[in-house]
C-alpha positions in Angstrom: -17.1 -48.0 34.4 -16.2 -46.6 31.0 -16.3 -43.6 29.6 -18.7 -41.9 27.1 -15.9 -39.3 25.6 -17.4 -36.5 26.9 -15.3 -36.5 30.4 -11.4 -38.3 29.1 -9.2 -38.0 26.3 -11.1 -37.8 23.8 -13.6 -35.2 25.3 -10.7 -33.0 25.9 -9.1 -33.6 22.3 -12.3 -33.1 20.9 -13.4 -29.5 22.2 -9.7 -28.8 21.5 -10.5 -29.4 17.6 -13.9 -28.2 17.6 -11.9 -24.6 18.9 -9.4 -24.7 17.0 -11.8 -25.2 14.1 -13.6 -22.4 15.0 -10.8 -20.2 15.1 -9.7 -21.5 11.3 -12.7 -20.2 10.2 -12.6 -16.8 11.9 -9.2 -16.7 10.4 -9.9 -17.6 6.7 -13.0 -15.2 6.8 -10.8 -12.5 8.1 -8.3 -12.9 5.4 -11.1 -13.6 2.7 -12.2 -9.7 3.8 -8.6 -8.9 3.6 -7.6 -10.0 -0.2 -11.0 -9.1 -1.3 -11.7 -5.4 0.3 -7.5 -4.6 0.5 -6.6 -3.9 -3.6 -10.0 -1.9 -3.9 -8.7 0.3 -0.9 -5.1 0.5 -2.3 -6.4 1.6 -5.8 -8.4 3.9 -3.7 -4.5 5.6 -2.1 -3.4 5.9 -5.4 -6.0 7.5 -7.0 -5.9 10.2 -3.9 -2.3 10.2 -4.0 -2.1 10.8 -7.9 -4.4 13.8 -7.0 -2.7 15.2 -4.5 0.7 15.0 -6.4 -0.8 16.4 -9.7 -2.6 19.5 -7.7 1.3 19.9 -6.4 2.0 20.0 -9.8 -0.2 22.3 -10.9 0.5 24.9 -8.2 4.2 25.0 -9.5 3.5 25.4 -12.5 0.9 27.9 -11.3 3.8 30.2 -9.4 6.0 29.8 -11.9 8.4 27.4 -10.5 8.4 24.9 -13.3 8.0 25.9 -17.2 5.6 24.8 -19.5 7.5 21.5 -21.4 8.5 20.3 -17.4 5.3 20.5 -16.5 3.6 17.9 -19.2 7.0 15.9 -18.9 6.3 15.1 -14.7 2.8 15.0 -15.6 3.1 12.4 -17.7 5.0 10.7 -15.0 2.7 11.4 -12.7 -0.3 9.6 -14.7 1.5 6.9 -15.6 2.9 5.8 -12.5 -0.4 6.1 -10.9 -2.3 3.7 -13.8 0.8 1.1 -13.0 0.4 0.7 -9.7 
C-alpha cells in the first residue's frame, strides 16, 4: 500500500517545517517588539539618568561643594551628553 504523507517521510518532515515555521515567526515578532519598543525605552534611561545626575549637580552646588563657573561647565556636560546618546 502507499503512503498518503501524513504517516512517512514526508509527514514527519513536514510537521518539522510547519514548527519550525512557527517558531520563526514567534521569533521575528519578538525581535520586531524588541527594535521597535527597545530605543524608546533607552531614551527613556537617559532622560531619568540626565535627571538624576543634574539634581546631583545641583545639590553640590547647593552645599557649596562646587563654585558657580564649575557648575554651568559640568552642566553643560551633563546636557550634552544626554542629547548625544
Amino acid at each position: 500500500m502507499m503512503m498518503s504523507g501524513t504517516y512517512g517521510f514526508g509527514g514527519i518532515f513536514g510537521m518539522f517545517l510547519q514548527v519550525a515555521f512557527i517558531i520563526a515567526v514567534i521569533y521575528f515578532v519578538i525581535y520586531l517588539f524588541k527594535t521597535v519598543l527597545q530605543p524608546s525605552q533607552k531614551n527613556e534611561a537617559n532622560d531619568q539618568k540626565g535627571k538624576a545626575s543634574l539634581e546631583i549637580l545641583e545639590e553640590r552646588f547647593a552645599r557649596g561643594e562646587i563654585d558657580e563657573e564649575e557648575f554651568k561647565q559640568k552642566k553643560k556636560v551633563l546636557s550634552e551628553s544626554v542629547y548625544k546618546s
